[in-house]
N, C-alpha and C positions, 0 to 999 in steps of 0.2 A: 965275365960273360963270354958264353964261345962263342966261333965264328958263326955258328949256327943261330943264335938269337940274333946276334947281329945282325944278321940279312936281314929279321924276323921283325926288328925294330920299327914300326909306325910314327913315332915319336919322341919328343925328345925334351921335357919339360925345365928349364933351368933356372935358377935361382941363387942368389948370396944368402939366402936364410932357408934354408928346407930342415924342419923339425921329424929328425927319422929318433927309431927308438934308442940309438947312442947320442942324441943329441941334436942342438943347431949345425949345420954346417955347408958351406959352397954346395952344392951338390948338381948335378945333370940326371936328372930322371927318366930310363930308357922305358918306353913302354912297348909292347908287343899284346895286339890282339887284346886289349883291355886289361893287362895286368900288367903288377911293374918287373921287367926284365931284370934291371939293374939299378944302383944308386952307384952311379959314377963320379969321379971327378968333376967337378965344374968346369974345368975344360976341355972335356975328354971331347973326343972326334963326334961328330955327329953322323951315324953311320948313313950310308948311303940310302937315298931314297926315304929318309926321316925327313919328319917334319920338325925342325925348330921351335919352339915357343919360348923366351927369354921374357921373363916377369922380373928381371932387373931384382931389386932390392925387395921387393914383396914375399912375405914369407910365405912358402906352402907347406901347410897342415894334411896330415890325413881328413878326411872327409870326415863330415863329424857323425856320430850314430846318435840317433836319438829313438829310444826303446820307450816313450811315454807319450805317445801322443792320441789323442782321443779325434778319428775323423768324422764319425758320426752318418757314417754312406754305408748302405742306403738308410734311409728311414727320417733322419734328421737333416737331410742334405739344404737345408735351409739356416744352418748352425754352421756347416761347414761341408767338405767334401773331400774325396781324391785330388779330382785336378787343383782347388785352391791349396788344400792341407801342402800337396807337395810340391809345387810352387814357389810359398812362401818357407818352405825346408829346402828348397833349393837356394834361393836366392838368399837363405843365410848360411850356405855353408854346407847344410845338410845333404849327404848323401844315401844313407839309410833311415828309415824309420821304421817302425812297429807301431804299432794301430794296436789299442785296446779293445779288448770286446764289448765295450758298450761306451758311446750313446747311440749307437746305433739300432735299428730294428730291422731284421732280427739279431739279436746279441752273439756273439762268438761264442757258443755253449755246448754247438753238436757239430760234426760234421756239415751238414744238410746245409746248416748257415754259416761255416768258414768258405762252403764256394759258392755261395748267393754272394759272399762281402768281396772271394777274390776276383770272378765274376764283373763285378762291378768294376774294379777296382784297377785291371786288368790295363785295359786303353786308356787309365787317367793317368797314371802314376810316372811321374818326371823323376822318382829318387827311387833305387831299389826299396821295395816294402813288402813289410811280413807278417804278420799278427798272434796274438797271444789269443789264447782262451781264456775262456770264461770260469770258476768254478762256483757252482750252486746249490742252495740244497737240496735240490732232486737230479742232479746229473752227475752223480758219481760216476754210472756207468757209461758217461760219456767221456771221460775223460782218457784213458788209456787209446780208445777209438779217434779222437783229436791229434792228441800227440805223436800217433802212426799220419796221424794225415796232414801231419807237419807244422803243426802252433808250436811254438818258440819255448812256452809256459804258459801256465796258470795266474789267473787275475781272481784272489775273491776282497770281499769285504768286510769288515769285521763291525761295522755301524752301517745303518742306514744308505745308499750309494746315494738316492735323490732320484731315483726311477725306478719304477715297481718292477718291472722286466729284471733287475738283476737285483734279487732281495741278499742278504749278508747272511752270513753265516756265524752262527754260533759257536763254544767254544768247541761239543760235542760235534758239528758239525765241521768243523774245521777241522778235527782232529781225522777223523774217518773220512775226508778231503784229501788230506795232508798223508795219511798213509797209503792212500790207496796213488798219488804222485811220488811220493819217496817208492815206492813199489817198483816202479819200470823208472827212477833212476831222473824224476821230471822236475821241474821249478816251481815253486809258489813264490807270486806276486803279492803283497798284501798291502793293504790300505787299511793301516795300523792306527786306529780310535776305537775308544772303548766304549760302548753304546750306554753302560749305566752312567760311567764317568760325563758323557755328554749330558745324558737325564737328569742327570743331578746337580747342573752346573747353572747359572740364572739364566732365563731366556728373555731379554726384550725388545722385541720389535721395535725399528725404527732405524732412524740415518745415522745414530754416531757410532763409528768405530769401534772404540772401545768397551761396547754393550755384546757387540757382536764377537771380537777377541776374548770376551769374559765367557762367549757361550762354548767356546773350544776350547776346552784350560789345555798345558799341558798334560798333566795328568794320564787326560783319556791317550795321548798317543801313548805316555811311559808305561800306564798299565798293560796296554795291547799291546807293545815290544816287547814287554816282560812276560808274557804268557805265550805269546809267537816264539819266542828263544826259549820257553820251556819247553812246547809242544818240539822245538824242533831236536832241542837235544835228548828226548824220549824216544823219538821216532830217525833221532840222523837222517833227518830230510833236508833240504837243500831250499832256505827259503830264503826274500828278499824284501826288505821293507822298501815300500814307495815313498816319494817327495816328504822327508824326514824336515819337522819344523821345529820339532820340541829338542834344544840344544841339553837338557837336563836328562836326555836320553843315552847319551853318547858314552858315559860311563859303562850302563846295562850293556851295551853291544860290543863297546873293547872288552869285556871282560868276557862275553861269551864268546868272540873272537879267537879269543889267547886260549881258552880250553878245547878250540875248537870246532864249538859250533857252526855248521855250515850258513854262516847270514851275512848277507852284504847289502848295503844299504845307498841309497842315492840321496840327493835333496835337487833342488831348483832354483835357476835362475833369479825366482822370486824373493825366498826367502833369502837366496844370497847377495840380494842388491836392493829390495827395499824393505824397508821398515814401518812398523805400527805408527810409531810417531809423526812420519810424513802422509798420512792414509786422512785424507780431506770426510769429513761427515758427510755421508751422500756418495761417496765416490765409490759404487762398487763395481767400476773394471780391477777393482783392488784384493774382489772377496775369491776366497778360494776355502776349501777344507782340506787340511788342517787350513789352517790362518798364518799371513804376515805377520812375524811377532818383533818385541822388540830389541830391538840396536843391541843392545846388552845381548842379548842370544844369539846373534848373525855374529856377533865375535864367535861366540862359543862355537856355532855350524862352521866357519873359516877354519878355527884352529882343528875341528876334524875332517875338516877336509885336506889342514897340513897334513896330519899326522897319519892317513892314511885310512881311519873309522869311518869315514863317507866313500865310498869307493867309485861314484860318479856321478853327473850333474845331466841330469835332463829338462825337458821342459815343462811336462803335463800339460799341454799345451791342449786347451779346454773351450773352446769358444762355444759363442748361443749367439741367438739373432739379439739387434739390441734395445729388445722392448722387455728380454727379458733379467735386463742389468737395472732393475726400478731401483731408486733410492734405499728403498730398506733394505738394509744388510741381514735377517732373516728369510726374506722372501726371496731375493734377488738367487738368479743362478750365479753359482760357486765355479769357478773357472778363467783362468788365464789364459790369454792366446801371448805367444811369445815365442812362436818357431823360430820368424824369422829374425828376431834380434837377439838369443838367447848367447851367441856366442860375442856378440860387444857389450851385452850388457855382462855378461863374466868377465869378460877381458878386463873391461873400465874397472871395475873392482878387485879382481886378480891384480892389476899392474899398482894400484892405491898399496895393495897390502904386500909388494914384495914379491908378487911368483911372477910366473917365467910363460910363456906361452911353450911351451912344455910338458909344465902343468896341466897348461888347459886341455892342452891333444890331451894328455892322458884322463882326462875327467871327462871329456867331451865325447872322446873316439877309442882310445882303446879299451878304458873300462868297461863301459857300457857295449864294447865287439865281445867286449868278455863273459860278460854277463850271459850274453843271448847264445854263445857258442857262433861268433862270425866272424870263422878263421881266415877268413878273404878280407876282412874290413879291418879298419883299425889302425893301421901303422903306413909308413911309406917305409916298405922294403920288399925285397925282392919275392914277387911271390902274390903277393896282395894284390886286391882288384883297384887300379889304377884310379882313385878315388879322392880328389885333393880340393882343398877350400885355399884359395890365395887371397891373403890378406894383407889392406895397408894397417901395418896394428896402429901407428901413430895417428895418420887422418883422424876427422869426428864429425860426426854428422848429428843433426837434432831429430828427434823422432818424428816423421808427421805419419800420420794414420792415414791417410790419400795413398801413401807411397808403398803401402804395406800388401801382399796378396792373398793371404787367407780371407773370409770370405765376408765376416762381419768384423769391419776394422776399429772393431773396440779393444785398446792398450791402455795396460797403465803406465806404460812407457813413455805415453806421448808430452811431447816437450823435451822429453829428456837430452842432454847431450851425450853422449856414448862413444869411444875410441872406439877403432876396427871397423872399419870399410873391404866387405867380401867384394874383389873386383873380380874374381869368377869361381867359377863350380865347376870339378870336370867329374864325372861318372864314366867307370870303365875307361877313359882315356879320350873320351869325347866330350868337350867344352857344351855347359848347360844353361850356365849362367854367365851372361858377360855383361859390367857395367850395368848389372841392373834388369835385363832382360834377359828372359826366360826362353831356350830353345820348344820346341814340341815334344811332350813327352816320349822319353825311351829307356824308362825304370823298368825292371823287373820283380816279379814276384818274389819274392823268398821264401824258402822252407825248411826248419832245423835239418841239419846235415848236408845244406845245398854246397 
C-alpha cells in the first residue's frame, strides 16, 4: 500500500479470522473511501487518522450477494417491501441483492417499470440493490432496451409463475427469447419446471405434504433443464437455472458443463437444510415451487455443491401476507422468506457436513458477484467495495419470528436452533448492522457495469 492510500485510509477492520480469496487468515483490513485499500498484516500500523475496529476472534466474510430475492414494491408492498426486504438482508449479512421482476406491479418487463421499481426503491434500500428483468411472451422487443437501461439479466418461466402479469413461456418462445439475449451478449434466468410434466402429475388438494410433493415430481424440473441445456447449446447463450431441487438433475448439467455449455446453476437454503420428511401436514411456511424433497436428495444437492455443479446458494426469498399460507398446500402461496437467516442456516449444515466457511463465502458471495458481473462485491481484497458480514460461527441462537425484519414474519425456521450469529454488516465501510440493529438506510442502486 503506498504512502498515498495510506493517508487515504478511513479505517481499519481487524480480525484473527478474515476469509479473503487465499484463504482464512490474521488479517487488518485498510479501508479508504468505501473500498478496501489493503489486506494487511494483523498487526500492521494503523495509519494515522484511521479508525480502529478490532472484532477480536470473529470472522469477516465478504458481504454476501444475494441475486434471488423477490421484494414485491410497489404493487404488493403488503407481502413485503424495500425498507423491510433489506433490512432483514442486512441484518443477515447481506450486503447486495437483486430483486426479481415480479411479484411486484408493474413487473420488471420495460424500461418504463425498471424506474417506477427503482423510483421506489431508491430512499428504501439499506443494502446495495439492482434488478433483473423480466422476459415474456410479448416483450421481446423490450429486452435489448432493458439491458442498455442496466437489469443484471433476464428472469422467464417455463410453467405457470402463479400471477397472470408474468405468464411463461413456451419452448418456441423461449427459444426467440433466448436468441434475441444471447444476441447482445445478455443472461437468462430460468425457473426450470416442465408445465406438461406438472399436468400430468396427481393433483390433490389438502394439508398432507406428501400430496403436494407428489404434484412437483422431479421429472418436470429434469425435463426443463434438459431442454434449457438444449436450447442453450444451439444458440451458445449464457443461461442460469434458478433454486435447483431435483438432485437427479445434476448429472444433465455436469455433462453440459464439461462440453461447455454456458449454464450455472444455484439451489437454496431450503432445499439445503430441510427436508420432505420433517414438513408437518398443514405447515405451509414449508411450500415453495419446486418443493422441499427428501433427505436422500439434499445429499445428492450437497455433494454438487462439493463438487462444484451448484455454483451458488441464494435464498428466493418469497414472502406473502399470512392469510395467504391456508393449510392447503395446493392453494396456499409458494414462497419462503429466509433473507435473513439464510447464511446460519447454511452454516449449521455446511459445518455438519465438513466444509469450511470458505465454502460458504464462496457459495454465498463470490459466486453469485459472479453471476451478475459485480466486480466490486464478492471477495475481501484489494479493490472491492468494503462490504463485510462479521460472524460468531460457533454462537446459536433459536429462531423466533418476533425477532425477524421482513415484513410478514412467516418461517419455517422458527424454532430452529442454527450456528452463526451476524454481530454486524458493514457496507462500503460503514457499519449497518450492529447487535442486531439496523442503521437508516444508505444502499445504492446498481446497475450492470456499475
Amino acid at each position: 500500500m503506498s504512502d498515498t492510500h495510506v493517508t487515504d485510509v478511513d479505517l481499519v477492520l481487524r480480525s484473527t479470522r478474515v476469509v479473503t480469496p487465499g484463504g482464512t487468515r490474521p488479517a487488518s483490513i485498510a479501508v479508504a473511501a468505501g473500498r478496501i485499500a489493503a489486506v494487511l498484516p494483523h498487526d500492521a500500523e494503523v495509519p494515522p487518522g484511521a479508525r480502529l475496529e478490532d472484532v477480536g476472534d470473529h470472522v469477516v466474510l465478504p458481504g454476501l450477494v444475494d441475486t434471488h430475492v423477490h421484494v414485491n414494491d410497489p404493487g404488493r408492498t403488503e407481502w413485503e417491501g424495500f425498507w423491510t426486504a433489506t433490512r432483514a438482508a442486512a441484518a443477515g449479512g447481506i450486503t447486495t441483492l437483486l430483486d426479481m421482476p415480479l411479484n411486484s406491479l408493474p413487473p420488471t418487463t420495460t424500461v418504463g417499470n425498471l424506474r417506477v421499481k427503482q423510483d421506489v426503491a431508491r430512499p428504501k434500500a439499506h443494502v446495495d440493490t439492482g434488478f433483473w428483468g423480466g422476459a415474456l411472451p410479448g416483450n421481446v422487443a423490450d429486452l435489448r432496451p432493458l439491458y442498455d437501461a442496466g437489469v443484471f439479466g433476464f428472469k422467464c418461466f417455463l410453467s405457470p409463475s402463479g400471477v397472470e402479469e408474468f405468464p411463461e413461456l413456451d419452448q418456441e418462445q423461449l427459444a426467440r427469447s433466448l436468441a434475441e439475449i444471447a444476441g447482445f451478449g445478455g443472461l437468462l434466468i430460468v425457473h426450470a419446471e416442465d408445465p406438461h410434466h406438472l399436468a400430468a402429475a396427481p393433483q390433490r388438494p389438502g394439508p398432507r405434504y406428501a400430496d403436494f410433493l407428489a404434484s412437483r415430481p422431479r421429472d418436470a424440473e429434469n425435463t426443463a433443464i434438459a431442454n434449457l441445456v438444449a436450447q442453450a447449446r444451439r444458440l451458445d447463450a449464457r443461461v442460469h437455472v434458478l433454486h435447483l431441487s431435483s438432485g437427479d438433475a445434476l448429472p444433465l448439467i455436469a455433462a453440459a458443463k464439461a462440453e461447455g455449455v454456458r449454464i450455472t446453476v444455484e439451489s437454496c437454503p431450503h432445499f439445503l437444510t430441510l427436508t420432505a420428511e420433517e414438513v408437518p401436514d398443514g405447515a405451509t411456511e414449508f411450500k415453495c415451487c419446486p418443493p422441499i424433497r427428501e433427505a436422500r436428495n439434499q445429499d445428492v444437492l450437497w455433494q454438487g455443491l462439493a463438487d462444484g455443479t451448484i455454483d451458488c446458494v441464494v435464498s428466493d426469498h418469497s414472502p406473502c401476507t399470512g392469510d395467504l399460507k391456508t393449510p392447503d398446500f395446493a392453494s396456499a402461496w409458494g414462497g419462503i422468506s429466509s433473507l435473513q437467516l439464510g447464511l446460519p442456516a447454511i452454516w449449521t449444515e455446511a459445518r455438519r457436513r465438513g466444509h469450511t466457511l470458505e465454502d460458504v463465502a464462496r457459495w454465498m458471495s463470490a459466486a453469485p458477484a459472479e453471476l451478475a458481473g459485480l466486480t466490486r462485491k464478492g471477495a475481501v481484497e484489494a479493490g472491492r467495495d468494503a462490504d463485510f458480514a462479521v460472524l460468531a460461527p460457533d454462537e446459536t441462537f433459536t429462531v423466533d419470528p418476533a425477532e425477524l425484519h421482513h415484513r410478514n414474519r412467516v418461517t419455517a425456521y422458527a424454532g430452529r436452533t442454527l450456528h452463526g450469529v451476524v454481530k454486524s454488516t458493514w457496507l462500503r465501510g460503514t457499519r449497518i448492522v450492529e447487535n442486531g440493529t439496523v442503521a437508516e438506510p444508505t444502499g445504492r442502486l446498481l446497475e450492470r457495469n456499475d
